[in-house]
C-alpha positions, 0 to 999 in steps of 0.5 A, a space after each residue: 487862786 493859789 497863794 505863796 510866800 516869798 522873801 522880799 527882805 534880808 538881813 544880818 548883824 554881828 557883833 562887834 568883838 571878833 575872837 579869832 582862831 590865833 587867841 583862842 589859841 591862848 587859853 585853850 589847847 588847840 591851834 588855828 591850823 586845827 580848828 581851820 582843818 577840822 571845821 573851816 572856822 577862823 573867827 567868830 563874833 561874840 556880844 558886848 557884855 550888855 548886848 542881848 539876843 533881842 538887840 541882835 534880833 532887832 539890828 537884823 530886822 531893820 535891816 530886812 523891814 527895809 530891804 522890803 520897805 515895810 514898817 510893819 508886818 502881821 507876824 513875828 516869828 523869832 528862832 532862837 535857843 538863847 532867850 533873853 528871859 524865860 518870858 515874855 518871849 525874844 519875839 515880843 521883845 522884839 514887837 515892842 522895839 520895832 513899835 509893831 503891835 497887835 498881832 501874834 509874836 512868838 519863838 520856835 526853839 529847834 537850835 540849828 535847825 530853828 531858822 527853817 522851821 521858824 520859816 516853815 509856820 511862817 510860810 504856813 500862816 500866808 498860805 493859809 491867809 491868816 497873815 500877809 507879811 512875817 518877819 521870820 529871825 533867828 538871833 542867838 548869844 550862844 557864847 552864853 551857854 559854851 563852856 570856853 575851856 571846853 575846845 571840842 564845843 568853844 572853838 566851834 561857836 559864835 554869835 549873831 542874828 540874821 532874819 527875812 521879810 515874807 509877803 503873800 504872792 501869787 506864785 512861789 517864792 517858798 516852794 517847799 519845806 521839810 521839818 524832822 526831829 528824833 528826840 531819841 538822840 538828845 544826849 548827843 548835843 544838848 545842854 544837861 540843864 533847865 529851869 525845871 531841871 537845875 535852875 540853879 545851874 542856870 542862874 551861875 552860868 553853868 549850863 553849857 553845851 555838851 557834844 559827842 562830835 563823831 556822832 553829831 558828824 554822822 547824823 547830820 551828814 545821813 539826815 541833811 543827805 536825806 533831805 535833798 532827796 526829799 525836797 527834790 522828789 516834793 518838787 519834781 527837780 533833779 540835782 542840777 536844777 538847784 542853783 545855790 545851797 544856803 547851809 547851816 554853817 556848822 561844818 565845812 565838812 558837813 557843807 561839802 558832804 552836802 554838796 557832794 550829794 547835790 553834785 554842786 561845786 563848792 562855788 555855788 555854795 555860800 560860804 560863811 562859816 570861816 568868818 562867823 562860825 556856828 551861829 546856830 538859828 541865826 545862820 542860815 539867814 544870815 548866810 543868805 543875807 551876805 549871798 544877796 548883798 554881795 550879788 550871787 543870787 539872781 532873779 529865778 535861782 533855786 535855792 536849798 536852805 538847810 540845817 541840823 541840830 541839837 533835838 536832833 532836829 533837821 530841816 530844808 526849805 527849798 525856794 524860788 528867789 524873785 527879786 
């Protein structure tokens, strides 16, 4: 019998403290009706001094271990390019706070791109029958690595953790996913800086994200084009068989490039970017989070779930929603 994976739980934080187009303003040159124009940004959530990637990953996962009336699962796979230490990993960070032991916790680092490939070695290990359930996460504190007088990155980022419950099933669920990366682009949106590299840049908080926005533009519009080919042609599915698109929130114009190429109206795409803005790993989950707690994705909707980022990485994972 064949064996699949499926969502069964979602959920989504964000921090408390809002940072708005309008301060922004303030301490930068720019304006809201700029950042508006260029990116469909607003606002974006920052964490609390003291408030931690783990602590974001961890008010996500409850939320979704309920959704799915589990206490426990057999995996933690956690997305995230903003780790709390260098080790352990945020994962078993995260174990410990959900009282979960035993089995494997780990963190995928693919930046935008993360939550698809976090969710790709999840839908793996239950096909596989290495495990039941996971708990895939992406969670980041990206205000950490932005340089807030830098207005081609700062206005762009923000905060925040999203994650999703998986159980084996008997039928689809995760239909497909689709990993890629280049590694020939990396100087085109990275961070210059590591703990091998220039820890001392690290330890006094200036190794921060650097980004050829034309460029970065560009590419992600070619390869998340591509992408929706080859996640229709793995299935057999033409453009006007997928019910929603579920991007990374990176761009508005990057979301409507990819909406054009599904042929799909702009209302069946979740939007999230003007209130959260770019939260790297963590949104894509936690866009479909806020697509199902308000009602728009129904029992049987195929859902394309997408992202690009620094690497470069791509990914999409397309998916069969059961309720």
């Amino acid at each position: 019998m064949a064996r699949f994976s499926r969502i069964i739980g979602t959920g989504g934080y964000l921090p408390e403290k809002v940072l708005t187009n309008a301060e922004l303003e303030r301490s930068i040159d720019t304006t809201d009706a700029w950042i508006t124009e260029r990116t469909g940004i607003r606002q974006r959530h920052i964490a609390a001094e003291g408030e931690f990637t783990v602590d974001l990953a961890e008010a996500a996962s409850r939320q979704a271990l309920e959704a799915a009336g589990l206490s426990s699962v057999d995996l933690i796979v956690v997305a995230t390019t903003t780790p709390d230490r260098v080790f352990p990993s945020t994962a078993c960070l995260l174990q410990s706070r959900l009282d979960i032991h035993g089995g494997p916790a780990f963190d995928v680092q693919a930046v935008c791109a993360g939550f698809i490939y976090a969710l790709s070695v999840a839908d793996h290990f239950i096909k596989a029958g290495t495990a039941n359930t996971a708990l895939v996460v992406g969670a980041e504190t990206f205000s950490r690595i932005i340089d807030w007088t830098d207005r081609d990155t700062c206005v762009l980022f923000g905060d925040g953790a999203g994650a999703v419950v998986l159980r084996a099933d008997d039928g689809p669920g995760i239909l497909s996913t689709h990993l890629h990366a280049d590694g020939d682009y990396a100087d085109l949106l990275h961070v210059p800086k590591g703990v091998s590299t220039n820890l001392a840049s690290v330890q006094a908080g200036t190794a921060y994200v650097e980004m050829s926005g034309r460029e970065v533009f560009r590419m992600a519009v070619q390869k998340l084009g591509e992408l929706v080919d080859e996640a229709l042609q793995a299935n057999g599915l033409e453009r006007g068989d997928i019910d929603r698109l579920v991007p990374h929130q990176a761009n508005i114009r990057i979301i409507t490039a990819t909406a054009k190429k599904l042929r799909m109206p702009m209302d069946r795409v979740v939007l999230t970017v003007a209130e959260h803005g770019n939260t790297s790993a963590a949104s894509i989950p936690l866009a479909l989070d806020v697509a199902v707690k308000r009602g728009d994705i129904k029992d049987g909707d195929r859902l394309l779930l997408e992202g690009f980022g620094g690497g470069f990485t791509w990914g999409g994972a397309l998916v069969e929603w059961r309720s």
